[in-house]
PDB file with SEQRES, HELIX, SHEET and CRYST1 records, atoms N, CA, C and O in Angstrom:
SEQRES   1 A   85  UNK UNK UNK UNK UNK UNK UNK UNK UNK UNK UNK UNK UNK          
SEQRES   2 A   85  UNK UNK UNK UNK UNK UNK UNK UNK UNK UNK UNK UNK UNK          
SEQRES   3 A   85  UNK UNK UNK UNK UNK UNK UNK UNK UNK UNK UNK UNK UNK          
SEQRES   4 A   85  UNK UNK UNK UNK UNK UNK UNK UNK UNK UNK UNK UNK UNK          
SEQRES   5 A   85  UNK UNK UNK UNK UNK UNK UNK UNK UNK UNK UNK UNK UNK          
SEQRES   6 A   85  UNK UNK UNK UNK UNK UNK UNK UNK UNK UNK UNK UNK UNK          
SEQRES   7 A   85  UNK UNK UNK UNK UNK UNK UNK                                  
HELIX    1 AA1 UNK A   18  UNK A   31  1                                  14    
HELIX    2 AA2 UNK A   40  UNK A   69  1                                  30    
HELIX    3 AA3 UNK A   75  UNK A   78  1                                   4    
SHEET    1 AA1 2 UNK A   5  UNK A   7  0                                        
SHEET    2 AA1 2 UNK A  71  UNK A  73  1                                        
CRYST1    1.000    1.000    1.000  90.00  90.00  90.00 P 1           1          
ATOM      1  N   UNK A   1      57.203 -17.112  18.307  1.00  0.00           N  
ATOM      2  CA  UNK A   1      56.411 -18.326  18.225  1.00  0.00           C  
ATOM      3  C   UNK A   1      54.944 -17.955  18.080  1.00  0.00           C  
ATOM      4  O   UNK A   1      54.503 -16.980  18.689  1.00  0.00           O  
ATOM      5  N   UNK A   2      54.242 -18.632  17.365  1.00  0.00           N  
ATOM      6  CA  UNK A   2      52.514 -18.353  16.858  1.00  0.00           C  
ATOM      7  C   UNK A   2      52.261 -18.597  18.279  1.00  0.00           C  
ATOM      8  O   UNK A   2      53.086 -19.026  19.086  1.00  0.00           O  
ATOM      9  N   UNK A   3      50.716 -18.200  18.570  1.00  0.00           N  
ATOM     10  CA  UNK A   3      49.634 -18.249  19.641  1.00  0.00           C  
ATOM     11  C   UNK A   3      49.126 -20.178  19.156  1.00  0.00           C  
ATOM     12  O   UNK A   3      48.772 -20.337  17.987  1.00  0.00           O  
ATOM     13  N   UNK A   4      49.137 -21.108  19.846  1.00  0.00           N  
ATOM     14  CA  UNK A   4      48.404 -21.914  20.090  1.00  0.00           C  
ATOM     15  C   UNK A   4      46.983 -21.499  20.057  1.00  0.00           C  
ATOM     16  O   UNK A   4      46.415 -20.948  21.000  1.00  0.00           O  
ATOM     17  N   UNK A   5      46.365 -21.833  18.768  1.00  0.00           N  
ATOM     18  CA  UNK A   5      44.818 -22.161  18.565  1.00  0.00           C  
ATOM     19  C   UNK A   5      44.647 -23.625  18.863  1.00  0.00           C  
ATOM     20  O   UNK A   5      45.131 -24.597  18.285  1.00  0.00           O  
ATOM     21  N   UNK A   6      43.838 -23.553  19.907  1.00  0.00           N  
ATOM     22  CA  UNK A   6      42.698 -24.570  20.181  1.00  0.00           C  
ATOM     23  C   UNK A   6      41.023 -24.650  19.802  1.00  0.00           C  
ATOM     24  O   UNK A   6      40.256 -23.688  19.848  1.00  0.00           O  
ATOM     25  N   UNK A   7      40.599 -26.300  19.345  1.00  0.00           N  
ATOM     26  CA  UNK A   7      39.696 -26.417  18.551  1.00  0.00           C  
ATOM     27  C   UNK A   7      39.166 -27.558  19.534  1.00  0.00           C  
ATOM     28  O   UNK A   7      39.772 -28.265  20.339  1.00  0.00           O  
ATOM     29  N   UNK A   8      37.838 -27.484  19.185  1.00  0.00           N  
ATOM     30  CA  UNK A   8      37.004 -28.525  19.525  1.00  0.00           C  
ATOM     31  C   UNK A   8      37.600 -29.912  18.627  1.00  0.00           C  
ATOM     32  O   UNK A   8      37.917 -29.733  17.451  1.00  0.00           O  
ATOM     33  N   UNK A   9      37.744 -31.458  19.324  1.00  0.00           N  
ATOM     34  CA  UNK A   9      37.819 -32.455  18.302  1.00  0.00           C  
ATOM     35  C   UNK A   9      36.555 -32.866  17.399  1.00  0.00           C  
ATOM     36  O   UNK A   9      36.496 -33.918  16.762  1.00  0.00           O  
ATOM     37  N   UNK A  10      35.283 -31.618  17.447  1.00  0.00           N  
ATOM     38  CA  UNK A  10      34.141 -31.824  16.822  1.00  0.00           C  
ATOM     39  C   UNK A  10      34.556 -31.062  15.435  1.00  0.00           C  
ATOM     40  O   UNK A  10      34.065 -31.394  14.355  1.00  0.00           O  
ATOM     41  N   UNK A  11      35.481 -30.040  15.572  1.00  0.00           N  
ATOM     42  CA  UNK A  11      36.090 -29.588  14.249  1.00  0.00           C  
ATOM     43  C   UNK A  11      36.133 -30.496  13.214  1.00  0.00           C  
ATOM     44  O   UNK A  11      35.844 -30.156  12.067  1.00  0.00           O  
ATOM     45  N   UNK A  12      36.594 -32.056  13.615  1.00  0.00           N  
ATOM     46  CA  UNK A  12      37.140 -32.737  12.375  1.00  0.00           C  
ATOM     47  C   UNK A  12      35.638 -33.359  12.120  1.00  0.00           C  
ATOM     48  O   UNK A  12      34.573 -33.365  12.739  1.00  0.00           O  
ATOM     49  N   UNK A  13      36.216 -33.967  10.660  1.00  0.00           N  
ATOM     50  CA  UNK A  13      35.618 -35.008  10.092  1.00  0.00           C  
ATOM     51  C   UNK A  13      35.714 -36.092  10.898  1.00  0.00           C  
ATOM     52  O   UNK A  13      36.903 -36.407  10.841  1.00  0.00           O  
ATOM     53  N   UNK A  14      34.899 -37.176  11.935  1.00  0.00           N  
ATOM     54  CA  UNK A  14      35.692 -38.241  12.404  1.00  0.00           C  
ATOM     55  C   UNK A  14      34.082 -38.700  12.432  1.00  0.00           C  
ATOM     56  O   UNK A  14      33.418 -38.693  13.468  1.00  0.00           O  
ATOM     57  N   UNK A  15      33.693 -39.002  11.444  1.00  0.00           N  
ATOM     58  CA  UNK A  15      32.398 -39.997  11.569  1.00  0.00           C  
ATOM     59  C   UNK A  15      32.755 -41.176  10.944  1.00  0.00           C  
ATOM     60  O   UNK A  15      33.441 -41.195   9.922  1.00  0.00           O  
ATOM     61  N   UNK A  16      32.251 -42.340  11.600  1.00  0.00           N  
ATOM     62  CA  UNK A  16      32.510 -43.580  11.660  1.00  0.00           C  
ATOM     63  C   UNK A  16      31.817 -43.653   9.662  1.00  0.00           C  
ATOM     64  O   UNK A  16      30.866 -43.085   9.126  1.00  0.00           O  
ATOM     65  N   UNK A  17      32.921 -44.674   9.094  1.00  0.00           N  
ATOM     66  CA  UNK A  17      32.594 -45.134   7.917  1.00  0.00           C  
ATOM     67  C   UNK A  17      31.653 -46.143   7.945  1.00  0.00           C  
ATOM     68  O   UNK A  17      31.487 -46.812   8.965  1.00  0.00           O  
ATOM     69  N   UNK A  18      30.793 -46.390   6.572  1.00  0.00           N  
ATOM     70  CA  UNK A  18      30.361 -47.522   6.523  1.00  0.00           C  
ATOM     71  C   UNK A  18      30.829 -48.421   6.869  1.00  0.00           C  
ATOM     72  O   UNK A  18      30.151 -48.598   7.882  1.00  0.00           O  
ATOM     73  N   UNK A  19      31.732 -49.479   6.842  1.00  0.00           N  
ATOM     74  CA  UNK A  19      32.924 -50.059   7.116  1.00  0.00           C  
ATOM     75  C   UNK A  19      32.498 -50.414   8.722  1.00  0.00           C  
ATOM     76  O   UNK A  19      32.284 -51.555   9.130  1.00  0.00           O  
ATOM     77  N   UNK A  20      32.428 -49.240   9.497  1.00  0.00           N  
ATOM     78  CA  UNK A  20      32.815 -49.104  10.759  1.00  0.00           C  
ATOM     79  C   UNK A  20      31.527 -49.449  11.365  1.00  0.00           C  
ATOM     80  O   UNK A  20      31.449 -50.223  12.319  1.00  0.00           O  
ATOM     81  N   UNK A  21      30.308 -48.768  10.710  1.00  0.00           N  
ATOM     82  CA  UNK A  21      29.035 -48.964  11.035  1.00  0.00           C  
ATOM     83  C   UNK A  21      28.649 -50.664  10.963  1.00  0.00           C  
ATOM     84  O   UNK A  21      27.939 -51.304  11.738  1.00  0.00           O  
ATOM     85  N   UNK A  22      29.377 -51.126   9.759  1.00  0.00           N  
ATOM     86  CA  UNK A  22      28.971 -52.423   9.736  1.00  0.00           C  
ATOM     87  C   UNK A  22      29.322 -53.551  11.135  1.00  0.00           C  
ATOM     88  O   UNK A  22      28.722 -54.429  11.756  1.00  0.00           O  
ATOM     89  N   UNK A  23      30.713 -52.868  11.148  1.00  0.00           N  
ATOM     90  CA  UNK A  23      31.083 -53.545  12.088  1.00  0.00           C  
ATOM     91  C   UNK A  23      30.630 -53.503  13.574  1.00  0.00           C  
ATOM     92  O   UNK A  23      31.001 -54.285  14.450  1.00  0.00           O  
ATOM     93  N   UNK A  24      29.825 -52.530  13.707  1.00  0.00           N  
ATOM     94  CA  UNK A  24      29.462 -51.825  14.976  1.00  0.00           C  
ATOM     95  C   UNK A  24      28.640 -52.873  14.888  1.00  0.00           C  
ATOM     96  O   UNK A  24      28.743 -53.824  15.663  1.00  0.00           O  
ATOM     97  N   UNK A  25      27.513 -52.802  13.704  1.00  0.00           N  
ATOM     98  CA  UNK A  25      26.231 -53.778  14.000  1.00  0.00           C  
ATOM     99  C   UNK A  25      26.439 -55.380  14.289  1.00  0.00           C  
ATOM    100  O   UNK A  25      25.783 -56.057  15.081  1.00  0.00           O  
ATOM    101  N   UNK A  26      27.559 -55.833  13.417  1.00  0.00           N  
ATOM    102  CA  UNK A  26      27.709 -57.031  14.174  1.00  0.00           C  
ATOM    103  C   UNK A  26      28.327 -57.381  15.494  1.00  0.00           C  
ATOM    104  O   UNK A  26      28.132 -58.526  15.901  1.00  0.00           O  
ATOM    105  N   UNK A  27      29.019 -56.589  16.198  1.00  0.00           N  
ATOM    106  CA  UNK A  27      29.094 -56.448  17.144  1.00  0.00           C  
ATOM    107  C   UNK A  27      28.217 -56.514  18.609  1.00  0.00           C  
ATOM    108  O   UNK A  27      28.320 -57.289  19.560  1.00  0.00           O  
ATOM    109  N   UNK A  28      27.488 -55.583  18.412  1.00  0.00           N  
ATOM    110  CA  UNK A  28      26.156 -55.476  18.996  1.00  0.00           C  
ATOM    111  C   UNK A  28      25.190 -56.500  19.063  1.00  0.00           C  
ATOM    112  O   UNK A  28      24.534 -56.728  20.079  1.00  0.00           O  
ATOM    113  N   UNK A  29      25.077 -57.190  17.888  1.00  0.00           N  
ATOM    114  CA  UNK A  29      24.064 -58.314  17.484  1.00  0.00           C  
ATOM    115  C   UNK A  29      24.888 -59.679  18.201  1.00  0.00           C  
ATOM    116  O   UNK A  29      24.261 -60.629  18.668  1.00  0.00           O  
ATOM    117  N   UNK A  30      26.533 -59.587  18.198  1.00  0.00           N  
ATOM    118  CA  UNK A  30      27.488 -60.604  18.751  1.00  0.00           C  
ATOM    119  C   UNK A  30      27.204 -60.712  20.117  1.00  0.00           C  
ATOM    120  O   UNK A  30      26.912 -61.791  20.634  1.00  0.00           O  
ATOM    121  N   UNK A  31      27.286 -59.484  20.832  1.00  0.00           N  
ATOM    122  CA  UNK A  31      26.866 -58.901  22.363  1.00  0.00           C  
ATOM    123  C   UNK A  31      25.526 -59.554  22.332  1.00  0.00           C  
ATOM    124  O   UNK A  31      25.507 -60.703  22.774  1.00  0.00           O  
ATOM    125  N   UNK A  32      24.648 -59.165  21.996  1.00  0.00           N  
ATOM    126  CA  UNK A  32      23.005 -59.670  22.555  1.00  0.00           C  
ATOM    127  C   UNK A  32      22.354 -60.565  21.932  1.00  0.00           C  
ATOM    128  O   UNK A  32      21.133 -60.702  21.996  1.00  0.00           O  
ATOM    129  N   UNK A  33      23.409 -61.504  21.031  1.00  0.00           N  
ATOM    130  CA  UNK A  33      23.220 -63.205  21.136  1.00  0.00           C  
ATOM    131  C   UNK A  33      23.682 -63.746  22.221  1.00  0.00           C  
ATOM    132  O   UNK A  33      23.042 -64.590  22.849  1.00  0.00           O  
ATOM    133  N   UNK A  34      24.560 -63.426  22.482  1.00  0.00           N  
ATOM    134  CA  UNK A  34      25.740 -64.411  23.418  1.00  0.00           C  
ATOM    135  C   UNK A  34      24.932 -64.559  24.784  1.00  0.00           C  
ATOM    136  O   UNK A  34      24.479 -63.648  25.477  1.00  0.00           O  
ATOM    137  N   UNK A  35      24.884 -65.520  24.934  1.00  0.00           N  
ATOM    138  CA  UNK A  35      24.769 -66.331  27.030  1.00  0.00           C  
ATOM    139  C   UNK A  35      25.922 -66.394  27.199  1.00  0.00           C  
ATOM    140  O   UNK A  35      25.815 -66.129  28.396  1.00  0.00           O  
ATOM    141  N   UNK A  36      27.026 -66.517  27.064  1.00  0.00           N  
ATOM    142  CA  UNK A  36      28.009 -66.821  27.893  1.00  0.00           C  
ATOM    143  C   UNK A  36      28.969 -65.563  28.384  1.00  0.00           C  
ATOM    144  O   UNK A  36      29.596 -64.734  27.723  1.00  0.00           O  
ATOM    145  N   UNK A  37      28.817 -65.777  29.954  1.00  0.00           N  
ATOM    146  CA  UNK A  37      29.623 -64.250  30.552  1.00  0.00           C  
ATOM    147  C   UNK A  37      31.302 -64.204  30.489  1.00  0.00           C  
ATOM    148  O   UNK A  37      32.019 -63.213  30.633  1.00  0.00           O  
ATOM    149  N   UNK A  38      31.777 -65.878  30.176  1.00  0.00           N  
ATOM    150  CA  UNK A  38      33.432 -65.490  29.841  1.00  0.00           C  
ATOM    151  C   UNK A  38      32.849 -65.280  28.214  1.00  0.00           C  
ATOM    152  O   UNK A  38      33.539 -64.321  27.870  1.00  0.00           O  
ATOM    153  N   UNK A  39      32.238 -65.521  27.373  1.00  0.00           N  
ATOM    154  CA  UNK A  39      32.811 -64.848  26.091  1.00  0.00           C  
ATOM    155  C   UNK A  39      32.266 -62.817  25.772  1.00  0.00           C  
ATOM    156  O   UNK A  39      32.566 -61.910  24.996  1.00  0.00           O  
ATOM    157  N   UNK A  40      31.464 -63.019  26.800  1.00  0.00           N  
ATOM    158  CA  UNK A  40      31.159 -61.223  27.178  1.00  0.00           C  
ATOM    159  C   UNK A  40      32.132 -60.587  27.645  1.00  0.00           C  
ATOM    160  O   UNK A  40      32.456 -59.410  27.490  1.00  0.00           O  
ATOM    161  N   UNK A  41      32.589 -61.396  28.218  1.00  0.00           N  
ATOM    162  CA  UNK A  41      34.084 -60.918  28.900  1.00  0.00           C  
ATOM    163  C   UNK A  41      35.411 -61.170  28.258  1.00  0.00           C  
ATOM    164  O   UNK A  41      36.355 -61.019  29.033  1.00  0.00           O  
ATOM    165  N   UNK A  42      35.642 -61.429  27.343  1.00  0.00           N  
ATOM    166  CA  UNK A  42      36.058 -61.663  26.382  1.00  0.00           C  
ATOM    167  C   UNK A  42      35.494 -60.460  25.458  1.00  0.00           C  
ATOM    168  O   UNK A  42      36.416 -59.704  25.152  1.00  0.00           O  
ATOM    169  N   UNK A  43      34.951 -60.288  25.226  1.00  0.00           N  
ATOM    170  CA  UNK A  43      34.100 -59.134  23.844  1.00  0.00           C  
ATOM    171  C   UNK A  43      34.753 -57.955  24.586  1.00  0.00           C  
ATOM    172  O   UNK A  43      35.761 -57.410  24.137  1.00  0.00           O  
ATOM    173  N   UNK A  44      34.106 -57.534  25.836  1.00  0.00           N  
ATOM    174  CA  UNK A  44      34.578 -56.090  26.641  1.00  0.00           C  
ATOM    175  C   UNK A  44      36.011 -56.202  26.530  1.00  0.00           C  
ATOM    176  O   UNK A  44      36.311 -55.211  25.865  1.00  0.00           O  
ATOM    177  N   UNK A  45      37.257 -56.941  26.841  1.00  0.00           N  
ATOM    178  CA  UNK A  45      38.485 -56.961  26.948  1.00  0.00           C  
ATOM    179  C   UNK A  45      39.362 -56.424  25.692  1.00  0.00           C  
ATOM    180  O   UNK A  45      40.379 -55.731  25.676  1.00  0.00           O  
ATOM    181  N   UNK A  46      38.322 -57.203  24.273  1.00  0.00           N  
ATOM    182  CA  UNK A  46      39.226 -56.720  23.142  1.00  0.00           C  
ATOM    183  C   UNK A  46      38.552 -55.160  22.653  1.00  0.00           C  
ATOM    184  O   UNK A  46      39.349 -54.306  22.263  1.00  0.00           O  
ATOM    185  N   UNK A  47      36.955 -54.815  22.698  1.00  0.00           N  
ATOM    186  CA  UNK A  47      36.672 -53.392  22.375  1.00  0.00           C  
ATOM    187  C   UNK A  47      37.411 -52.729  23.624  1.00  0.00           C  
ATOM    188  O   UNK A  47      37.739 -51.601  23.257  1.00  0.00           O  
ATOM    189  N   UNK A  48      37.720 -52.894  24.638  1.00  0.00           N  
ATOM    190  CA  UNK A  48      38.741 -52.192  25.642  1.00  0.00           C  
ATOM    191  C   UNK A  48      39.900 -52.152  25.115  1.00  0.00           C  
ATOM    192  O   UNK A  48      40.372 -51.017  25.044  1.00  0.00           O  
ATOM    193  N   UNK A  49      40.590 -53.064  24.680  1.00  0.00           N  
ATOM    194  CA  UNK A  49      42.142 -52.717  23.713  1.00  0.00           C  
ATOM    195  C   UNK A  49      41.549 -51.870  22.613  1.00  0.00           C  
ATOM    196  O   UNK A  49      41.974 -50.719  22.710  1.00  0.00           O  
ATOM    197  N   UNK A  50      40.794 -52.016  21.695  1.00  0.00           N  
ATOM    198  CA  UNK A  50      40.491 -51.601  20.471  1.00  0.00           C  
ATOM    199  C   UNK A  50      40.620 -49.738  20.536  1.00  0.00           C  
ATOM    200  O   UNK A  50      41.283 -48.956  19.854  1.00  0.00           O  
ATOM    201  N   UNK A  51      39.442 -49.475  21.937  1.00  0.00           N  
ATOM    202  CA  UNK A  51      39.136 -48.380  22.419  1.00  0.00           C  
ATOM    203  C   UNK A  51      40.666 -47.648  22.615  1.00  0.00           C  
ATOM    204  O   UNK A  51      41.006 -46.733  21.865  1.00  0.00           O  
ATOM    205  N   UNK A  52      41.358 -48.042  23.466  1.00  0.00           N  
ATOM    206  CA  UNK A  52      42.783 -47.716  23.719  1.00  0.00           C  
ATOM    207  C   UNK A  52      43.756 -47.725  22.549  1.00  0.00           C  
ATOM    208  O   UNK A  52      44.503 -46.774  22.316  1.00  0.00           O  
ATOM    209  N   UNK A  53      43.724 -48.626  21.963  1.00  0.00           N  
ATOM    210  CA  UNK A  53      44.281 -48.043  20.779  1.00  0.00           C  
ATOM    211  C   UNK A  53      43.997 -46.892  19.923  1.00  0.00           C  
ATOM    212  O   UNK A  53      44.782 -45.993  19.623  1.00  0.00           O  
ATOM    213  N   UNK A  54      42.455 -47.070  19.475  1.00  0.00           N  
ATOM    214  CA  UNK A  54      42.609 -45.956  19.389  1.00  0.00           C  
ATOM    215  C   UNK A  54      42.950 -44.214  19.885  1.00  0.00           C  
ATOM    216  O   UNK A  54      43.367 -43.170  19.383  1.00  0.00           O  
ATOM    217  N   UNK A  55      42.583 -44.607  20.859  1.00  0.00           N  
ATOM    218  CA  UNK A  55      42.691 -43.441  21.470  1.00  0.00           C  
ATOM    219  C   UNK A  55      43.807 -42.569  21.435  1.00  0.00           C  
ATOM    220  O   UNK A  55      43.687 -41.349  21.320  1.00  0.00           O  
ATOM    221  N   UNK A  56      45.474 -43.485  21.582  1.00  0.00           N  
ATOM    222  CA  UNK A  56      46.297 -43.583  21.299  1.00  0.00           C  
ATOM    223  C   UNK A  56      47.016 -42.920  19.900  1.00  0.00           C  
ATOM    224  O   UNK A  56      47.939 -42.108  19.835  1.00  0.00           O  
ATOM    225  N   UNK A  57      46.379 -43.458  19.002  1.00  0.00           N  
ATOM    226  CA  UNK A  57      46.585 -42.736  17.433  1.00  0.00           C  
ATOM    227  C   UNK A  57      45.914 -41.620  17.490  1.00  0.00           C  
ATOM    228  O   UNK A  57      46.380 -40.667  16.866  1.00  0.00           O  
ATOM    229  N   UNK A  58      44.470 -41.415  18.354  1.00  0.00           N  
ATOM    230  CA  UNK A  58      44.362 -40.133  18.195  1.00  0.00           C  
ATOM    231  C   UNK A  58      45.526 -39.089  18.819  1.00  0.00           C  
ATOM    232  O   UNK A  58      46.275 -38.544  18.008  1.00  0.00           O  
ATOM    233  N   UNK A  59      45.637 -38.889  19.836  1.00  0.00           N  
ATOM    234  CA  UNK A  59      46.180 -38.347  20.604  1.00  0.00           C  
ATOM    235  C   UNK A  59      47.354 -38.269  20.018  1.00  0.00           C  
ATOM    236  O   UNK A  59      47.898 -37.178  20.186  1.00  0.00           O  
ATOM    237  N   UNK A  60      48.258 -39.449  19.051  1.00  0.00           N  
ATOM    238  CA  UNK A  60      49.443 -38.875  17.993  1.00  0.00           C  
ATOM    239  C   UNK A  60      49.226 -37.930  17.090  1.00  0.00           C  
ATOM    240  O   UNK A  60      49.987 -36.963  17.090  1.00  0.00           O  
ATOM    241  N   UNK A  61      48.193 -37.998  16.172  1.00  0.00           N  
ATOM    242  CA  UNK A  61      47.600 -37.235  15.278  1.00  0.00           C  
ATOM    243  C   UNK A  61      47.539 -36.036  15.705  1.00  0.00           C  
ATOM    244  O   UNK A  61      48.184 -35.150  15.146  1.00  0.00           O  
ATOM    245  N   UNK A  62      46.460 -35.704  17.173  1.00  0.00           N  
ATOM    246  CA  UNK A  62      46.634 -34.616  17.864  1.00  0.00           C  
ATOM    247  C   UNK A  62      47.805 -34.075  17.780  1.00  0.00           C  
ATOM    248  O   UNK A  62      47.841 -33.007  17.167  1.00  0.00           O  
ATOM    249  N   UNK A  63      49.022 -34.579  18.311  1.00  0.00           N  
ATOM    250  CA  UNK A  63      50.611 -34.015  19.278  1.00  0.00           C  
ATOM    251  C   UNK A  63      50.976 -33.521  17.160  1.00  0.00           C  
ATOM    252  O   UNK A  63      51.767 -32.660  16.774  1.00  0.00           O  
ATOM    253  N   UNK A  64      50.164 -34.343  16.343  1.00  0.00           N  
ATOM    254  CA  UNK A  64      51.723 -33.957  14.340  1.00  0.00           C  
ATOM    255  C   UNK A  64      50.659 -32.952  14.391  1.00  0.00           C  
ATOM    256  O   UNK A  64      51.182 -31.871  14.665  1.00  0.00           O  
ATOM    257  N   UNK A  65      49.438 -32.843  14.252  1.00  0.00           N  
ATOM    258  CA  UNK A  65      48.634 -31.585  14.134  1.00  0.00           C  
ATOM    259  C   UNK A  65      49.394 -30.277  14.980  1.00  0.00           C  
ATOM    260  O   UNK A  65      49.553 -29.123  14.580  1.00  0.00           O  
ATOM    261  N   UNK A  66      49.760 -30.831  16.165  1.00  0.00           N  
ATOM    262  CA  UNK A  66      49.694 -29.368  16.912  1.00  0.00           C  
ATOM    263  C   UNK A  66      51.629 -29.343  16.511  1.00  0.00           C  
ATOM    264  O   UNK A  66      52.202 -28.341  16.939  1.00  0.00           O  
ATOM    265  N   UNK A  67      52.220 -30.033  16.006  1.00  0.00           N  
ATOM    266  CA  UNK A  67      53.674 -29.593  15.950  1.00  0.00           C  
ATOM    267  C   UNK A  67      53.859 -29.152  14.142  1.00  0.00           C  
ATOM    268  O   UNK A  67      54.867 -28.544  13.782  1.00  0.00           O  
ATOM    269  N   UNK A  68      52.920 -29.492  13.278  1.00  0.00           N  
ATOM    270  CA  UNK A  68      52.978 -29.099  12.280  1.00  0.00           C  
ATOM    271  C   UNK A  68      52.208 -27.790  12.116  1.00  0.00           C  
ATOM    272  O   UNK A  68      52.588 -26.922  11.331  1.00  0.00           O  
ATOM    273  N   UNK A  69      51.039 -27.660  12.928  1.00  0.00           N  
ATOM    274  CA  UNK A  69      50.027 -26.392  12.343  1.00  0.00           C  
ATOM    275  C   UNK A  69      49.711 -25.941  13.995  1.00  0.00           C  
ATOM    276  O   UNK A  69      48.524 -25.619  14.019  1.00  0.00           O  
ATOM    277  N   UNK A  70      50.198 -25.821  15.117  1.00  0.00           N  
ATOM    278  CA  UNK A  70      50.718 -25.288  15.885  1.00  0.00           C  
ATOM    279  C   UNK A  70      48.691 -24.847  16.265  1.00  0.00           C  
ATOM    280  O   UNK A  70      48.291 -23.751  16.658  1.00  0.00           O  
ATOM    281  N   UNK A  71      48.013 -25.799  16.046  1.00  0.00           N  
ATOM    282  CA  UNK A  71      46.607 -26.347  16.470  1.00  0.00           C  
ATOM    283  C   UNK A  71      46.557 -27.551  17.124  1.00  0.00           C  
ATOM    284  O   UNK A  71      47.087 -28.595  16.742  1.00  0.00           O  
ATOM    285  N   UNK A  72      45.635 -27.312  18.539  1.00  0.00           N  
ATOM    286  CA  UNK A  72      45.710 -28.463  19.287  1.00  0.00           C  
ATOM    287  C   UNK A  72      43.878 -28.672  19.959  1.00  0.00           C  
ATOM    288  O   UNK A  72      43.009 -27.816  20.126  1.00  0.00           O  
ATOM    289  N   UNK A  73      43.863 -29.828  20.149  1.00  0.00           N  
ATOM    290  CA  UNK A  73      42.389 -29.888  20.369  1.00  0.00           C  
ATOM    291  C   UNK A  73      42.317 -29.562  21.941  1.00  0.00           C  
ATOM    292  O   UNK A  73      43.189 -29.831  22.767  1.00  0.00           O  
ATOM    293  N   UNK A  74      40.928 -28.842  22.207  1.00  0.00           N  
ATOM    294  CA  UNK A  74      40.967 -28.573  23.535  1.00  0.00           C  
ATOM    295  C   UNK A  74      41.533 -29.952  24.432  1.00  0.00           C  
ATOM    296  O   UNK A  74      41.985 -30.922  23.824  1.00  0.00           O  
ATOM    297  N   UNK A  75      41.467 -29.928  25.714  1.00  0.00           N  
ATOM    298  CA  UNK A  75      41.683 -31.073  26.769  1.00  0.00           C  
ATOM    299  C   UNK A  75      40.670 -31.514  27.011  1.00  0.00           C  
ATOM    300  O   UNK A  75      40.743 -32.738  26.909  1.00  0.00           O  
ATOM    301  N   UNK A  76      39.483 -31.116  27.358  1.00  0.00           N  
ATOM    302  CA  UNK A  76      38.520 -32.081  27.163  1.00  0.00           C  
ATOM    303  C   UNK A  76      37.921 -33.247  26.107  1.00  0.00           C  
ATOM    304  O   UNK A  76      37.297 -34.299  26.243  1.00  0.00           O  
ATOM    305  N   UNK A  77      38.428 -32.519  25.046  1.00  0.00           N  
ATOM    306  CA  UNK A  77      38.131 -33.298  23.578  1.00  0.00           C  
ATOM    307  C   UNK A  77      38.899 -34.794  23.907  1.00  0.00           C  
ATOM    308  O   UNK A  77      38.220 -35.814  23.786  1.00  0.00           O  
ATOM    309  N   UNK A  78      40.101 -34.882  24.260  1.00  0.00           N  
ATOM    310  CA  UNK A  78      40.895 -36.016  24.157  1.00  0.00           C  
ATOM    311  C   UNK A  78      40.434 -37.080  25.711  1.00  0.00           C  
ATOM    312  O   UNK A  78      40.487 -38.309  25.685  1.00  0.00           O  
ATOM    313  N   UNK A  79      40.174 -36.586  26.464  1.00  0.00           N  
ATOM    314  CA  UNK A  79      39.608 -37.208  27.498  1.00  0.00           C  
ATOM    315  C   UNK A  79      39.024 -38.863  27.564  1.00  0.00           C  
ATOM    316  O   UNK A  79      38.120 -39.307  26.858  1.00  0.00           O  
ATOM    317  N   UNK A  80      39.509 -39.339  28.215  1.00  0.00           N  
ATOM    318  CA  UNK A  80      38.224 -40.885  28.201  1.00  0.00           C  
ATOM    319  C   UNK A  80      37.132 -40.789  29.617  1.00  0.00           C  
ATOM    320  O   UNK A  80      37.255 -40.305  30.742  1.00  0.00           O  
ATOM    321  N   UNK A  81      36.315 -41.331  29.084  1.00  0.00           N  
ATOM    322  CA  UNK A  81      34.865 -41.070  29.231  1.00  0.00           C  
ATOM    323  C   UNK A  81      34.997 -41.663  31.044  1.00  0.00           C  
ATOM    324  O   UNK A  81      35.711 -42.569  31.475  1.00  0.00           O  
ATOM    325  N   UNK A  82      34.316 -41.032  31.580  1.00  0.00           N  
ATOM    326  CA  UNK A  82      34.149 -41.773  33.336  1.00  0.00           C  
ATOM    327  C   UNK A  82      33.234 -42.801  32.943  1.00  0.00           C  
ATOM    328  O   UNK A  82      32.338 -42.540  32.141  1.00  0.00           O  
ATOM    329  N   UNK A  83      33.409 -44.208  33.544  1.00  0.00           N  
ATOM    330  CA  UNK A  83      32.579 -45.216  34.277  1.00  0.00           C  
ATOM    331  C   UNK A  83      31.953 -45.352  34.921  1.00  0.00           C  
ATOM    332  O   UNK A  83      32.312 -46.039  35.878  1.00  0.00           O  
ATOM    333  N   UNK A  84      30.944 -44.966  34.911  1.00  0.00           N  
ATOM    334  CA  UNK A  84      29.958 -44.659  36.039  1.00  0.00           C  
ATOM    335  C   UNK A  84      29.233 -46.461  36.425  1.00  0.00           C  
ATOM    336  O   UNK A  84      28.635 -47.226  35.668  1.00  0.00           O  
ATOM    337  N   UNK A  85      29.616 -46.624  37.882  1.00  0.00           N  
ATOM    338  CA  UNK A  85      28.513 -48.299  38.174  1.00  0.00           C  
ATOM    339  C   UNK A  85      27.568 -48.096  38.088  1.00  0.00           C  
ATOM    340  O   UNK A  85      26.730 -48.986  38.232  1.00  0.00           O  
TER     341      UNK A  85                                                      
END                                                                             
């Protein structure tokens, strides 16, 4: 069996598309119009699914990467971020 090479997930290409940027900005601009704390709360709930989903496909991608080319991203790379209050 090959040696498991591990890579930083900074290896890849994973910069947000135009597309993505756009959407970021209305987002943001959605966030710091809004007065109302149920539709803020509302906004955090679905970029919280969104976030998790993705995360999710990454972490598949990760598991066909490392069973096809026997490369896996370090453990920190895949990590979700602490919450700090």
């Amino acid at each position: 069996m090959d040696e498991i090479k591990y890579v930083p997930l900074t290896k890849f290409q994973i910069e947000p598309t135009l597309d993505d940027k756009f959407w970021e900005e209305k987002i943001k601009r959605s966030i710091q119009e809004c007065d109302s704390v149920s539709t803020l709360k509302e906004i955090a709930t679905l970029l919280a699914r969104i976030a998790t989903q993705r995360q999710g496909v990454i972490r598949g991608l990760v598991q066909d990467m490392f069973i096809f080319n026997n490369v896996s991203v370090e453990p920190d790379g895949l990590a979700n971020p602490e919450i700090k209050p």
